[in-house]
C-alpha positions as CSV (number, residue, x, y, z in Angstrom):
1,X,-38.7,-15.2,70.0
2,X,-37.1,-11.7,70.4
3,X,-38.8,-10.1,73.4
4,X,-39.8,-5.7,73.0
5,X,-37.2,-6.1,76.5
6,X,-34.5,-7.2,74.0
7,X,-34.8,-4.4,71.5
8,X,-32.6,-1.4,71.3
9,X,-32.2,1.5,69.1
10,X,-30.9,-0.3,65.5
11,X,-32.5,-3.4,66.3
12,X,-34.6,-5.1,63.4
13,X,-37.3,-7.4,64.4
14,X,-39.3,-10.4,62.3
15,X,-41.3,-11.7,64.5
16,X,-45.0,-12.6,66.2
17,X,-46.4,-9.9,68.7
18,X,-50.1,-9.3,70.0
19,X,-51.2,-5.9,68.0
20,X,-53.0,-4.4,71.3
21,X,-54.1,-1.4,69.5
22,X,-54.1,0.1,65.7
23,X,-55.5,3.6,63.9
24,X,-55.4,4.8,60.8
25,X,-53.8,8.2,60.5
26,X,-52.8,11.4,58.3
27,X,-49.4,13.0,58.1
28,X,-49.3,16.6,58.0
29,X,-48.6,16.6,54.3
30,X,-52.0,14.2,54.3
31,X,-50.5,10.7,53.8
32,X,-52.1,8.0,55.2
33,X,-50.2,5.4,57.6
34,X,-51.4,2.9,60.6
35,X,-50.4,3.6,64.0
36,X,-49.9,-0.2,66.3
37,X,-49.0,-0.9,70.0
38,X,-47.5,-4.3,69.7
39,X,-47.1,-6.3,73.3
40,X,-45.4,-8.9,74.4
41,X,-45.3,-10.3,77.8
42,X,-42.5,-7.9,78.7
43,X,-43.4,-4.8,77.1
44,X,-45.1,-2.9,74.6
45,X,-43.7,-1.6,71.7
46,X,-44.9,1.8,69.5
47,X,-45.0,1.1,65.6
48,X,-45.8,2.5,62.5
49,X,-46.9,1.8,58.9
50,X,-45.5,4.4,56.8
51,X,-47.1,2.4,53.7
52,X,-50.2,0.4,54.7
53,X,-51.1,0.0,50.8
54,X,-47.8,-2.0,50.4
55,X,-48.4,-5.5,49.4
56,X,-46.3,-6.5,52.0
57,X,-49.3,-5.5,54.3
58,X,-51.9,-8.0,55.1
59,X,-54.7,-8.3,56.5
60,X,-54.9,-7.8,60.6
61,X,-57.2,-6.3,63.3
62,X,-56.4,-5.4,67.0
63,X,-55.8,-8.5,69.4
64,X,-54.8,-10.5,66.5
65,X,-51.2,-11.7,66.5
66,X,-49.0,-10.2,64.2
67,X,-46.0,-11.6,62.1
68,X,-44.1,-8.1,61.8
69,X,-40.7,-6.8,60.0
70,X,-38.9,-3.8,60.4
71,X,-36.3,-1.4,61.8
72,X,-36.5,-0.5,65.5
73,X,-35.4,3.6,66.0
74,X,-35.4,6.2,68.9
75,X,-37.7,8.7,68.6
76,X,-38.0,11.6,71.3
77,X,-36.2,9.2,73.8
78,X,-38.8,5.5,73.2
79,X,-38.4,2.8,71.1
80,X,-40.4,2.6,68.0
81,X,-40.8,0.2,65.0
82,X,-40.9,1.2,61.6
83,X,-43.2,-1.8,60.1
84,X,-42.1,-2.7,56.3
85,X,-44.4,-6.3,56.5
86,X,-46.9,-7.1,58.7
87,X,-49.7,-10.4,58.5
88,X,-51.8,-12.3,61.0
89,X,-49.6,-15.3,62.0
90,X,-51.0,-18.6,61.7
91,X,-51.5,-20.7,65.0
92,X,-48.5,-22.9,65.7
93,X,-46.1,-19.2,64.7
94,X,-47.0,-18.1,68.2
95,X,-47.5,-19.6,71.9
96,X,-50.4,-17.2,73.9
97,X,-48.9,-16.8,77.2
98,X,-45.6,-15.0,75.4
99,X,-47.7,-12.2,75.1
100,X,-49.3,-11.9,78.4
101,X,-47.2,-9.8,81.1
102,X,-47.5,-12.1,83.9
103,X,-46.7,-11.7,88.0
104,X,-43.4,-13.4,88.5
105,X,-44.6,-14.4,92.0
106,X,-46.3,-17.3,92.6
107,X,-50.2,-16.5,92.5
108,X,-51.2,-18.9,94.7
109,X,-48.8,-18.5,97.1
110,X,-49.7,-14.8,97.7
111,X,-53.7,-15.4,97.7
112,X,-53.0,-18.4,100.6
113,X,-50.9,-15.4,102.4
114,X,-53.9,-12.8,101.8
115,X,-56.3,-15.2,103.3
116,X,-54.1,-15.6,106.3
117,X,-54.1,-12.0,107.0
118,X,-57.7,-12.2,106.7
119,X,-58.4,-15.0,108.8
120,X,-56.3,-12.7,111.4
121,X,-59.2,-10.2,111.3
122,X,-61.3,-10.4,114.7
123,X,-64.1,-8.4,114.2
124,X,-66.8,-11.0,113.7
125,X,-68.6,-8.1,110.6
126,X,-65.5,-7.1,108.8
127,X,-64.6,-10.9,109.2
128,X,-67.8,-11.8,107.6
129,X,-67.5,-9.3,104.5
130,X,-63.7,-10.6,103.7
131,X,-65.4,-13.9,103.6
132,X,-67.8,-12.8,101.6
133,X,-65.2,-11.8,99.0
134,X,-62.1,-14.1,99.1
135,X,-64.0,-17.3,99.7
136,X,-67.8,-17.3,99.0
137,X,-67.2,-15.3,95.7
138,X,-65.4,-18.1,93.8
139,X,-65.8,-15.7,90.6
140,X,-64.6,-12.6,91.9
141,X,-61.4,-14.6,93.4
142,X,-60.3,-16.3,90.3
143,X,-61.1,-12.6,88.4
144,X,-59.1,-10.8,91.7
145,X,-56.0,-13.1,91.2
146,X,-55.9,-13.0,87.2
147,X,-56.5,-8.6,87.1
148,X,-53.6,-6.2,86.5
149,X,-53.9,-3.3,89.3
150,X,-53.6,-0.9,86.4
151,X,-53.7,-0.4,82.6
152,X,-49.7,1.2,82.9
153,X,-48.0,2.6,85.0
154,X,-47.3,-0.2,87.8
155,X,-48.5,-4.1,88.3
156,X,-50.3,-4.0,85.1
157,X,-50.0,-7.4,84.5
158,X,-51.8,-11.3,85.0
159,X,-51.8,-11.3,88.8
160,X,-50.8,-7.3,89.5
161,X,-53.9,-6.5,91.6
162,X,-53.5,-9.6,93.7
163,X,-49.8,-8.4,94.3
164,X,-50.2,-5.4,95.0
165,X,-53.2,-5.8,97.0
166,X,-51.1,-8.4,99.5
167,X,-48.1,-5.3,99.4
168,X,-50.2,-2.9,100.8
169,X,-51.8,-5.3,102.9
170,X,-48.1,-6.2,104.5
171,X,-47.3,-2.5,104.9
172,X,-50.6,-1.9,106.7
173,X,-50.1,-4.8,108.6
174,X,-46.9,-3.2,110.1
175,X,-48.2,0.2,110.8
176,X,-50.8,-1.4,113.2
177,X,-48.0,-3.6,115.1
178,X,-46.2,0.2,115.3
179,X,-49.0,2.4,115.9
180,X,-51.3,0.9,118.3
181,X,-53.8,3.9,117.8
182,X,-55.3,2.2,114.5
183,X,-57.7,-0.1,114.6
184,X,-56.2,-3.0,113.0
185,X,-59.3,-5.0,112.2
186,X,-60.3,-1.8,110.2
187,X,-56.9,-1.3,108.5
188,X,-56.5,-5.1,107.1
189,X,-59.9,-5.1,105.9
190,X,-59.2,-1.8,104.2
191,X,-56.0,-3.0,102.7
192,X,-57.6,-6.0,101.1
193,X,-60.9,-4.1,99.5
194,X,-59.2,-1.0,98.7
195,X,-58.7,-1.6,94.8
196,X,-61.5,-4.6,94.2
197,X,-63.2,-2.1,92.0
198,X,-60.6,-2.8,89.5
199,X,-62.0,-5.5,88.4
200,X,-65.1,-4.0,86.8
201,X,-63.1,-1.3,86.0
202,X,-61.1,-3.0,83.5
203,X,-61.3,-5.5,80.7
204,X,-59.5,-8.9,81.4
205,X,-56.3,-9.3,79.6
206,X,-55.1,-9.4,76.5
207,X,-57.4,-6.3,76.5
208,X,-56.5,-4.7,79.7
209,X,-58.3,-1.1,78.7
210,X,-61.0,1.2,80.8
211,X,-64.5,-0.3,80.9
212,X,-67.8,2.3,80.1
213,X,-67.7,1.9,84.2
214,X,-64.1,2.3,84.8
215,X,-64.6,5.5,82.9
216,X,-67.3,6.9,84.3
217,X,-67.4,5.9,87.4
218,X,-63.9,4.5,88.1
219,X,-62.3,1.6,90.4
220,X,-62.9,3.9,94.2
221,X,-66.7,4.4,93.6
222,X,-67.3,0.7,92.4
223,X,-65.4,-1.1,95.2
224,X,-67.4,1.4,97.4
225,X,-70.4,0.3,96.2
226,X,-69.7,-3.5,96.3
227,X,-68.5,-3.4,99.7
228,X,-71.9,-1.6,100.5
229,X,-73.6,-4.6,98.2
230,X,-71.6,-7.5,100.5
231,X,-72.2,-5.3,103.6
232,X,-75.8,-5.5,103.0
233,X,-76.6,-8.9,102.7
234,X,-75.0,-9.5,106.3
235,X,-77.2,-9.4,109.3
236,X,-77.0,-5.9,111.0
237,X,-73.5,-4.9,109.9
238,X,-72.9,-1.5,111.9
239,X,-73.7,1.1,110.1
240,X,-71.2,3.2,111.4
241,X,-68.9,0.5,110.8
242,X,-69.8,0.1,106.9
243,X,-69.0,4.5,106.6
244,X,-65.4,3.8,108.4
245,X,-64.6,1.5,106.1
246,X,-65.9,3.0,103.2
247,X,-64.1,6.2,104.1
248,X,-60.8,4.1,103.9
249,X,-62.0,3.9,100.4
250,X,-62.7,7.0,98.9
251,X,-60.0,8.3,100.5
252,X,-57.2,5.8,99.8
253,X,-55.4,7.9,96.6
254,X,-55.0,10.6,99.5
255,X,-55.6,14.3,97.3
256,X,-58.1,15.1,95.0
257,X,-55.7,16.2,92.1
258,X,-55.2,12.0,92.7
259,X,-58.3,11.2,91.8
260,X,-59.5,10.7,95.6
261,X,-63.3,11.8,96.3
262,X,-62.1,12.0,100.1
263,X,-59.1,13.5,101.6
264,X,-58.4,10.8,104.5
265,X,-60.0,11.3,107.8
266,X,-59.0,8.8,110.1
267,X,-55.8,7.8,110.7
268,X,-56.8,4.3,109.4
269,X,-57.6,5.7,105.8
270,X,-53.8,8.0,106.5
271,X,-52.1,4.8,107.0
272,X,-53.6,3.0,103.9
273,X,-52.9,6.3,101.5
274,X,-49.5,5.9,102.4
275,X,-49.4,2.4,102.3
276,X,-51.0,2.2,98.4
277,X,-48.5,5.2,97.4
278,X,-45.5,3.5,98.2
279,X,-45.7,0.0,96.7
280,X,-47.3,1.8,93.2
281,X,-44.3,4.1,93.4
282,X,-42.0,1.6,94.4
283,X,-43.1,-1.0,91.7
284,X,-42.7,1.9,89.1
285,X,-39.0,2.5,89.7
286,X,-39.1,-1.5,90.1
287,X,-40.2,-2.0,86.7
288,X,-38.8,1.3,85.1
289,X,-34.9,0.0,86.3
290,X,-35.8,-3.6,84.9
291,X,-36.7,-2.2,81.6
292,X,-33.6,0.2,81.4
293,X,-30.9,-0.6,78.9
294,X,-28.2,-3.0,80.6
295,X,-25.1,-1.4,81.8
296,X,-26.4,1.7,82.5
297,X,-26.4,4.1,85.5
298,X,-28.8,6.5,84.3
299,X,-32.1,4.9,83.0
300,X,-33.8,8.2,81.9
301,X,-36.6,10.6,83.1
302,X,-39.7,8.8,84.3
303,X,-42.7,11.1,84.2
304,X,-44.9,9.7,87.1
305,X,-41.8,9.3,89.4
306,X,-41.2,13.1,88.1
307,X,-37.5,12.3,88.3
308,X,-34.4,11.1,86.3
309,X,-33.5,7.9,87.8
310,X,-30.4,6.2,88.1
311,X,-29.0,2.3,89.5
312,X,-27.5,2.6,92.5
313,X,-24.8,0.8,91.3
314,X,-23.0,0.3,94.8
């Protein structure tokens, strides 16, 4: 198989993907085509049918997998396929977890090193409520460990909300040993809730889109509430301590253009902000850099880095 990584401007392509998305639309000059996201476990690739009434076009809906032909181009600086076949492959074309982007770290590994930092929370209420999570909840870990942390952009892949979750739980981890101001407890426990929302937020893979929640309510609100939920059912949680936490929450994208309800607060919820920002921007150039074409310094302009970005290449 011939990975969407692989392809470059010129390439031509007969293969299987996943279609993740396809709509019908109208040129200017009112012809019909089909617009398709096909995705592979590295990528996703824009394509087109110029001629959808072609007999060379079968029969295909979105999330089936797709035996596709056709001429790969750059168009306004991305890779896209123009599609002259295009049939739902027959099983034994195709293995699944080709077409599922995938952690490259091993997921139990980092779950057994979240629990740790967990287990190294004293505070006998925040220690009870990370229980409640990570080891009472055997559905919400084996949904935790399996969620992207994000439809694009960064970690959007099999296991990309367990790793980033465990990143910014490291980072936080050394900001308490540095700052001894912050309550550590607080922090960690903070750290490890801040995106559980994401999980109702949304849809398991190979979907990966925005659930009716994650749209209107969105992944800060409904970890809120489910840490008020767990928080509830354990014998007279603080009050106090429930808001603190909570706080770290609503506050943890840091501005309100970001998306955050709460501007941090305390320095707990600073610390955390700071902490989420850099591994998702760091993971972005991560990613952005892996996916660049080989041998070159300057990969191009990345829009949510705001910046063109270039290898180091010492």
């Amino acid at each position: 198989m011939r990975f969407i990584s692989e392809l470059r401007d010129g390439s031509r392509i007969q293969d299987v993907y996943l279609c993740k998305h396809r709509q019908s639309a109208v040129t200017k000059n009112g012809k019909h085509y089909e617009n398709l996201i096909l995705q592979d476990r590295t990528g996703q690739l824009d394509a087109k049918i110029w001629d959808p009434n072609s007999d060379a076009i079968g029969e295909f809906e979105a999330l089936d997998y797709v035996y596709v032909a056709g001429t790969v181009s750059n168009f306004n600086g991305t890779l896209q396929a123009s599609l002259k076949q295009a049939r739902k492959a027959q099983p034994g074309e195709y293995i699944p977890a080709d077409y599922l982007p995938v952690t490259k770290k091993n997921r139990k590994m980092m779950l057994s090193e979240l629990l740790k930092l967990a287990a190294s929370v004293h505070d006998e209420y925040l220690s009870q409520l990370l229980k409640s999570f990570f080891v009472d909840d055997r559905e919400f870990v084996l949904k935790f460990a399996a969620h992207s942390a994000a439809k694009t952009v960064h970690h959007s892949f099999v296991g990309g909300l367990l790793e980033h979750t465990l990143s910014v739980t490291r980072f936080c981890d050394h900001f308490a040993e540095s700052y001894p101001i912050i309550n550590r407890d607080l922090l960690i426990t903070a750290a490890m809730l801040h995106d559980i929302g994401k999980v109702d937020e949304l849809s398991d893979f190979p979907v990966n889109e925005y659930t009716d929640d994650g749209q209107l309510l969105g992944h800060i609100v409904i970890g809120s509430e489910m840490i008020h939920d767990h928080a509830a059912k354990i014998p007279n949680f603080p009050p106090a301590l429930e808001t603190a936490l909570k706080h770290c929450i609503l506050a943890h994208h840091g501005e309100y253009e970001f998306g955050s309800p709460k501007k941090p607060a305390l320095i707990e919820a600073l610390a955390l902000n700071l902490a989420d920002n850099a591994d998702a921007k760091l993971e972005t150039m991560t990613e952005f850099l892996e996916a660049g074409p080989e041998g070159a310094d300057w990969i191009g302009f990345n829009r949510f880095l705001d910046s063109n970005i270039r290898r180091t290449g010492l």
